[in-house]
Structure formats: structure tokens, C-alpha cells
Backbone bond lengths (Angstrom), bond angles and torsions (degrees), N, CA, C in turn:
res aa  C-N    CA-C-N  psi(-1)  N-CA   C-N-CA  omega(-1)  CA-C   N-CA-C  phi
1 X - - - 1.446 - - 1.532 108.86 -
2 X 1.319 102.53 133.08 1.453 103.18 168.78 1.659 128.08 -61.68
3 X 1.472 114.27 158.49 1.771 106.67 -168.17 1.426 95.25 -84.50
4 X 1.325 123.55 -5.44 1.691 113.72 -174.70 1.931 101.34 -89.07
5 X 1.632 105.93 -35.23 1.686 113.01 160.01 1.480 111.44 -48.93
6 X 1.360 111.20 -37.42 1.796 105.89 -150.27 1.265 81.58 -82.61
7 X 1.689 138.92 -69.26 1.336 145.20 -158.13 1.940 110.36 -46.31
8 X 1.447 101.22 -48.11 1.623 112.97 177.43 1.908 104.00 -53.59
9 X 1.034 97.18 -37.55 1.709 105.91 -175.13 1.387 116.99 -76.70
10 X 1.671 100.69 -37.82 2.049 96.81 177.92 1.449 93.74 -74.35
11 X 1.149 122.15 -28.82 1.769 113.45 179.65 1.385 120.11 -46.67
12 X 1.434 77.42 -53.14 2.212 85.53 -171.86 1.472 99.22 -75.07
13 X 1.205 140.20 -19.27 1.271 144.94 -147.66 2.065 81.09 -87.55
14 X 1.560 109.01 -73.43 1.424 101.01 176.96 0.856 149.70 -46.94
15 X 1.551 108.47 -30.60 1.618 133.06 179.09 1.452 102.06 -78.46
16 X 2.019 116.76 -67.94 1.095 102.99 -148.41 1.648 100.01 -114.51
17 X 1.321 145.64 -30.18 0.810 142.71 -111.40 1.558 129.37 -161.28
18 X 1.625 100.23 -22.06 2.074 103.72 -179.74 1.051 94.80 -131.14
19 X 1.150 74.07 170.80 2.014 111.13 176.89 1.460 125.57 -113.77
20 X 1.416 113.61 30.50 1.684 103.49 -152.29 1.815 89.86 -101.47
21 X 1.055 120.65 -56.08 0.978 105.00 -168.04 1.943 123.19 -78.21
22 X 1.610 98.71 -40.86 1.788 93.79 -165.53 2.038 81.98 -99.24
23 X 0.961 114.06 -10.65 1.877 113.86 -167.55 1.817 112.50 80.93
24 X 1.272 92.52 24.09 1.802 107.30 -172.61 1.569 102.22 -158.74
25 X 1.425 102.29 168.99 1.650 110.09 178.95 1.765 74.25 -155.97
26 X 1.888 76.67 164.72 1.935 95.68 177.51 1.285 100.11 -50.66
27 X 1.639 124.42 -63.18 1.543 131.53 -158.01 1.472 102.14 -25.95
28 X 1.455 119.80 -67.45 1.600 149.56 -169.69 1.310 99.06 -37.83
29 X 1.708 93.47 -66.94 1.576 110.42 179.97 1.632 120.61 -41.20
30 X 1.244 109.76 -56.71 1.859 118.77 -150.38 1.684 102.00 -109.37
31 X 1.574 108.52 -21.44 1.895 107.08 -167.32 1.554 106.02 -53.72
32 X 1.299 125.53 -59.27 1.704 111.10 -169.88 1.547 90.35 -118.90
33 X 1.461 131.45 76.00 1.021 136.14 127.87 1.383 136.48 -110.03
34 X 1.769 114.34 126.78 1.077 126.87 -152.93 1.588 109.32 -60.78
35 X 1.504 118.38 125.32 1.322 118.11 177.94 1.381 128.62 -49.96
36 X 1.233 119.98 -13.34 1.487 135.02 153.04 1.689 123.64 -49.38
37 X 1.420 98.66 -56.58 1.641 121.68 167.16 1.675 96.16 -41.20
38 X 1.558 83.22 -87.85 1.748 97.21 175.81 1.331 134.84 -13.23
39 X 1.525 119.19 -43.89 1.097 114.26 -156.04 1.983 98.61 -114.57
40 X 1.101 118.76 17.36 1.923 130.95 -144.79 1.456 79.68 -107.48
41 X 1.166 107.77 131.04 1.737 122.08 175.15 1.797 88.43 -92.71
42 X 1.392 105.51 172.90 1.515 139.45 -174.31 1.682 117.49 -135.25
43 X 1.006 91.93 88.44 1.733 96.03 -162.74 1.561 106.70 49.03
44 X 1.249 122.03 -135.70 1.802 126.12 179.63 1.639 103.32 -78.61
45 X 1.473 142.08 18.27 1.464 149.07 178.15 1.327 107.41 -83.54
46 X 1.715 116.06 119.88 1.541 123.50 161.79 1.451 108.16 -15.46
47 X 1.619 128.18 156.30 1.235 119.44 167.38 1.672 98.08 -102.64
48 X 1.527 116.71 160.78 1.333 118.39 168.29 1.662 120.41 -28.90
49 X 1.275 98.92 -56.59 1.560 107.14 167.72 1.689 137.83 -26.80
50 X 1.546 82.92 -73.95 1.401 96.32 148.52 1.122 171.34 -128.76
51 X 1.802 92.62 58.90 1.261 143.70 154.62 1.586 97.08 -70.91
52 X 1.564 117.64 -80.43 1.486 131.33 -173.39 1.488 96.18 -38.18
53 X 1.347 123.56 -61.84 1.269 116.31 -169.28 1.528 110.71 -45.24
54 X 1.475 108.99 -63.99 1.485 109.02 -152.26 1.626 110.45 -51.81
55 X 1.720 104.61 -32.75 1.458 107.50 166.62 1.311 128.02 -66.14
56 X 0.890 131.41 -24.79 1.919 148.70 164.76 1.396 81.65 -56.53
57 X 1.443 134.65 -87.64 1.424 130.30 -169.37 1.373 128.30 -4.71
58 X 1.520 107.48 -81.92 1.171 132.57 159.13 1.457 127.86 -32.87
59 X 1.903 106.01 -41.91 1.392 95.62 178.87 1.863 111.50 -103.38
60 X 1.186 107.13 10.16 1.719 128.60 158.11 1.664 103.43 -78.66
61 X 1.638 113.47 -43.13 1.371 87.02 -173.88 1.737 121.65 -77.84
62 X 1.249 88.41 -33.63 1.798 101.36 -174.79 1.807 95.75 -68.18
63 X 1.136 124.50 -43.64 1.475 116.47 165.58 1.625 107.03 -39.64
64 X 1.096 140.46 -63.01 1.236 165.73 -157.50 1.854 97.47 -55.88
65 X 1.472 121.72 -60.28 1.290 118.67 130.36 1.376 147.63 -10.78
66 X 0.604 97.34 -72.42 2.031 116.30 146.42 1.271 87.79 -13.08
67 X 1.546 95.18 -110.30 1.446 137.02 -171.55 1.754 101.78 -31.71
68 X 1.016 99.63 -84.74 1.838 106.07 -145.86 2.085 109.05 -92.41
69 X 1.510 102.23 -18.30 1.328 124.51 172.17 1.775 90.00 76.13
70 X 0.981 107.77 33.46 1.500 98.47 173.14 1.475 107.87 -111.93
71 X 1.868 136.53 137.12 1.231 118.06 157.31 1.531 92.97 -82.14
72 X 1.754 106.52 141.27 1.316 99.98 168.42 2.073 105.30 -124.64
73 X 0.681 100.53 -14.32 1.871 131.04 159.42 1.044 104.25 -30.63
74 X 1.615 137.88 125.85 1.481 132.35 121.71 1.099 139.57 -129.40
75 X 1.008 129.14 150.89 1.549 131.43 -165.10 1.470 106.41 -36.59
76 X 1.484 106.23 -60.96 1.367 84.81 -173.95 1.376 137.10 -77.35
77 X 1.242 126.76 25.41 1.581 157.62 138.87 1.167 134.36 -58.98
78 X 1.594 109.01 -16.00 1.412 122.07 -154.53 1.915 111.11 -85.09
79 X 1.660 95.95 -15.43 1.393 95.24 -175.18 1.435 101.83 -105.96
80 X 1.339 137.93 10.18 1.436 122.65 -137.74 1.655 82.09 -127.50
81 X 1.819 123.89 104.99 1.079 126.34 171.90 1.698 102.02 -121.64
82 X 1.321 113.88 -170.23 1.236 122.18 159.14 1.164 100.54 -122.09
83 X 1.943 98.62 140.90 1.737 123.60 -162.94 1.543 96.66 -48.25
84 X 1.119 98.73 159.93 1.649 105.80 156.27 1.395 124.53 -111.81
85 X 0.952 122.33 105.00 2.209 129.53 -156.38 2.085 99.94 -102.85
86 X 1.115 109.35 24.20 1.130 112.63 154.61 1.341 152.22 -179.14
87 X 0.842 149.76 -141.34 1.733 124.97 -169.32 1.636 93.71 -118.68
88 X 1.042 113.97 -7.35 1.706 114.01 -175.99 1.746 88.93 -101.26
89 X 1.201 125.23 -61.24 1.102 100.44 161.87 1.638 155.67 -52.43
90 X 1.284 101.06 -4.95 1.862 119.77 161.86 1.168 92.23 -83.42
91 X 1.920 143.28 -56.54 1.284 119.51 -171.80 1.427 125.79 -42.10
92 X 1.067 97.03 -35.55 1.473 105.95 -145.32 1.163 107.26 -102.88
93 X 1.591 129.42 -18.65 1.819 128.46 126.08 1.640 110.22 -49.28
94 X 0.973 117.79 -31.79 1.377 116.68 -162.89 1.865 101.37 -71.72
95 X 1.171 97.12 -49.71 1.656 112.19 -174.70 1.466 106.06 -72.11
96 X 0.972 126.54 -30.06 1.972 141.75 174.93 2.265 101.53 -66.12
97 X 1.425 93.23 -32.60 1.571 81.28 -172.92 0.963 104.69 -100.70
98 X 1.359 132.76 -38.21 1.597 127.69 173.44 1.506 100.25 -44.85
99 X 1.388 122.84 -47.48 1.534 118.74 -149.26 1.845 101.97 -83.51
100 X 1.403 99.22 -33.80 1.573 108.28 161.98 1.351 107.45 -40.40
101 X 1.249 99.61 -65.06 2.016 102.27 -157.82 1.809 113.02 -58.93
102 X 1.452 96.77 -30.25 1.798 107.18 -172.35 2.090 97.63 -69.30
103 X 1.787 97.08 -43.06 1.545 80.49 -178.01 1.780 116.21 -55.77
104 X 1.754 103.62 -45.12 1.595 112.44 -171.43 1.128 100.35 -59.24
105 X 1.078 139.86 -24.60 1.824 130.33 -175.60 1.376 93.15 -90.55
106 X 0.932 144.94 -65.53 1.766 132.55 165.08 1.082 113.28 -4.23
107 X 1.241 99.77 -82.99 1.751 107.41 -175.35 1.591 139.50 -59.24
108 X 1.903 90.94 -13.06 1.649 94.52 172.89 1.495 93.04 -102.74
109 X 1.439 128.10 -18.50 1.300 96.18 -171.36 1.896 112.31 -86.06
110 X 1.481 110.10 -7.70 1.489 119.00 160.47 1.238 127.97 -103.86
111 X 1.641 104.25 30.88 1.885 116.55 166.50 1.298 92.87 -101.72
112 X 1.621 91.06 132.23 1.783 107.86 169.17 1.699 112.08 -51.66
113 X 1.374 105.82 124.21 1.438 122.11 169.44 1.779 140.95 -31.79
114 X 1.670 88.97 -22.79 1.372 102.45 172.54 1.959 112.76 -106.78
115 X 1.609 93.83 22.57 2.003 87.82 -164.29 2.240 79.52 -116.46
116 X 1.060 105.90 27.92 1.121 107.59 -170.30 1.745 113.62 -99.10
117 X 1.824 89.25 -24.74 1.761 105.87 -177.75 1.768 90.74 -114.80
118 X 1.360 122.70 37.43 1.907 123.67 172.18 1.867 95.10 -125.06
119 X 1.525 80.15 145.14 1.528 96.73 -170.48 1.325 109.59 -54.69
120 X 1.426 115.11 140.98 1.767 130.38 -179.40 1.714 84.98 -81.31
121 X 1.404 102.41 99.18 1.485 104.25 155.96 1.703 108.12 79.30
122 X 1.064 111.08 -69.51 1.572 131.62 -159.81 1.842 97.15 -140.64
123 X 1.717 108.18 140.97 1.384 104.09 168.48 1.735 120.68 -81.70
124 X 1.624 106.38 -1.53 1.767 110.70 157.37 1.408 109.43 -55.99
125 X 1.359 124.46 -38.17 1.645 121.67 -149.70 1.596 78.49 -95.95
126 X 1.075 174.72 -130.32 1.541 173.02 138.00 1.313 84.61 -109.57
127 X 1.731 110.82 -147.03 1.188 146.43 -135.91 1.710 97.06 -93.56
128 X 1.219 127.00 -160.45 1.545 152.87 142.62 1.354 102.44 -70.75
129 X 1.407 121.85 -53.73 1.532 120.77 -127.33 2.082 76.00 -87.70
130 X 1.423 126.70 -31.11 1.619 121.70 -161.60 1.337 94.28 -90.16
131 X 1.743 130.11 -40.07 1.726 122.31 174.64 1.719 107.36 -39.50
132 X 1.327 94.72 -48.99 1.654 102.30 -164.06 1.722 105.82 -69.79
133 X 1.088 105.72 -36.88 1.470 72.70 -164.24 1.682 92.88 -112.78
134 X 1.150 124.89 15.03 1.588 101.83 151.61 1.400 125.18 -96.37
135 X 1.645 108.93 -2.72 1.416 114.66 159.72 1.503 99.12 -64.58
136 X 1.447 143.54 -58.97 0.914 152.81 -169.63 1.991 104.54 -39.45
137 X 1.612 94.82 -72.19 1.440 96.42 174.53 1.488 127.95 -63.32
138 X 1.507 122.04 6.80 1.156 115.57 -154.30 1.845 64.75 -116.95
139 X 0.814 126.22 -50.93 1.687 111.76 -173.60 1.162 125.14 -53.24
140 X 2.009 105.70 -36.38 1.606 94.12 172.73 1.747 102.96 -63.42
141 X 0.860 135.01 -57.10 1.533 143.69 178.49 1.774 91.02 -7.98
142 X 1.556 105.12 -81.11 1.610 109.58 -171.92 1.465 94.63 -46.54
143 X 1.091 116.60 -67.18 1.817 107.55 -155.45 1.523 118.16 -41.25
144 X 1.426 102.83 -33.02 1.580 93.47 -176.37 1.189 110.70 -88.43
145 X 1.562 128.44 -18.37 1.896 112.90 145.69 1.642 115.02 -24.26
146 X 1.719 84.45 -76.23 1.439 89.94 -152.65 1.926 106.48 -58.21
147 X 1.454 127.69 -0.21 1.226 102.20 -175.50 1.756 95.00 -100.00
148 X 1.818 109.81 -19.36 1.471 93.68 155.75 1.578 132.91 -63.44
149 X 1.837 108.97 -27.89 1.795 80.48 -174.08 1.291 101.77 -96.90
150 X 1.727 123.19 6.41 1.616 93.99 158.25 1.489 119.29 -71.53
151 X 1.133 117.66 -18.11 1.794 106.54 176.17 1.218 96.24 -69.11
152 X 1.712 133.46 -78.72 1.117 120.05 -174.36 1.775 131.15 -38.23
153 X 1.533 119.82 -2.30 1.533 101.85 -171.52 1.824 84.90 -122.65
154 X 1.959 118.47 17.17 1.366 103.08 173.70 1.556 119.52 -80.66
């Protein structure tokens, strides 16, 4: 298997779909949780929400790459959403990131194999091959919040 196959696959694996590494993915995590849950801070702690969000971000911006070859993303952007005040509105973030993640795994798993070690954008930001997978590791990071503050807000 190709490393642009394997990378498209730990994607969907985190976002939508495995268990190999944390024994959970967001999907598991966030699909029938009540937007109330979702959106409930923990003393001064991110809420699930926007946790999910800030990761949608990230994989909207590097999508965005893809597309337009522009980073237009920055960190310090990454937390700054508008609330979500209802349960149709968690779907419908909810349905926006799943559908995000299926395009970003698309597109790395049909980027040529050698554009994987070429600069993301700029040779400051490194490669393809370090965007991808520290977005990757920076998500398990969130995920295992969010499966801690759902215990803490049960």
C-alpha cells in the first residue's frame, strides 16, 4: 500500500471510523451526543464542541491546500467559532466534518507519492508528509479530551 493510501486511512480511521489507536474515533465520540453535552464547559476546559471544531479547522484548512494551494489558517483562529445553541446546529457541524475529512483523505490518498516530502505551501511550514500527520497527532491529542470531559460532564 501506498504511504499516501496508509495516511488517507489513519485519517478516516480518527475522524470517522477505527479503533486502532485511541479504541474510538470522533464519529463514536460526537454522532448522538446531545448538543447541550457538547457545548457545556468544565470549569475553564474547551467544551467537546470546541474541541470538534478546532479539529474540523485544521482539517478545512489543509483541505483548503488541496484546493486553492493557499494556507489561509492560523493558529490563532483555531479556537474562535460561533456557539452552537442547538441540536440541528451540532448536526450540521457534525455532517460538515465528517464530509470534510472524506474529501482530505481523498486528496492525500490521490496526491502523488513523491509531493509528500515538497513544501506544504512554504518551506517554514515543512513538508506534506509533517502537515499530515501532525494534524493527525494533534487530533488524537483533542480526542482523548473530549472522551475525558464526556466522563467528567456524565
Amino acid at each position: 500500500m501506498k504511504q499516501t493510501e496508509q495516511l488517507a486511512n489513519r485519517l478516516r480511521e480518527l475522524i470517522l471510523n477505527g479503533t486502532w489507536i485511541a479504541n474510538t474515533n470522533y464519529k463514536h465520540q460526537l454522532e448522538n451526543l446531545d448538543w447541550k453535552i457538547a457545548t457545556t464547559k468544565f470549569q475553564s476546559l474547551n467544551s467537546v464542541a470546541v474541541l470538534a471544531q478546532h479539529i474540523h479547522y485544521y482539517i478545512s484548512g489543509i483541505t483548503n491546500v488541496f484546493v486553492n494551494k493557499k494556507l489561509e489558517i492560523r493558529d490563532k483562529f483555531s479556537f474562535d467559532f460561533l456557539p452552537i445553541e442547538s441540536q440541528k446546529e451540532w448536526e450540521i457541524f457534525l455532517n460538515q466534518f465528517w464530509n470534510d475529512t472524506i474529501t482530505l483523505a481523498d486528496f492525500i490518498e490521490k496526491m502523488p507519492e513523491e509531493n509528500l516530502n515538497k513544501d506544504f505551501v512554504d518551506a517554514k511550514y515543512g513538508t506534506y508528509l509533517r502537515n499530515i500527520d501532525g494534524m493527525m497527532e494533534h487530533g488524537y491529542y483533542h480526542l482523548g479530551q473530549i472522551v475525558l470531559l464526556k466522563k467528567l460532564l456524565a
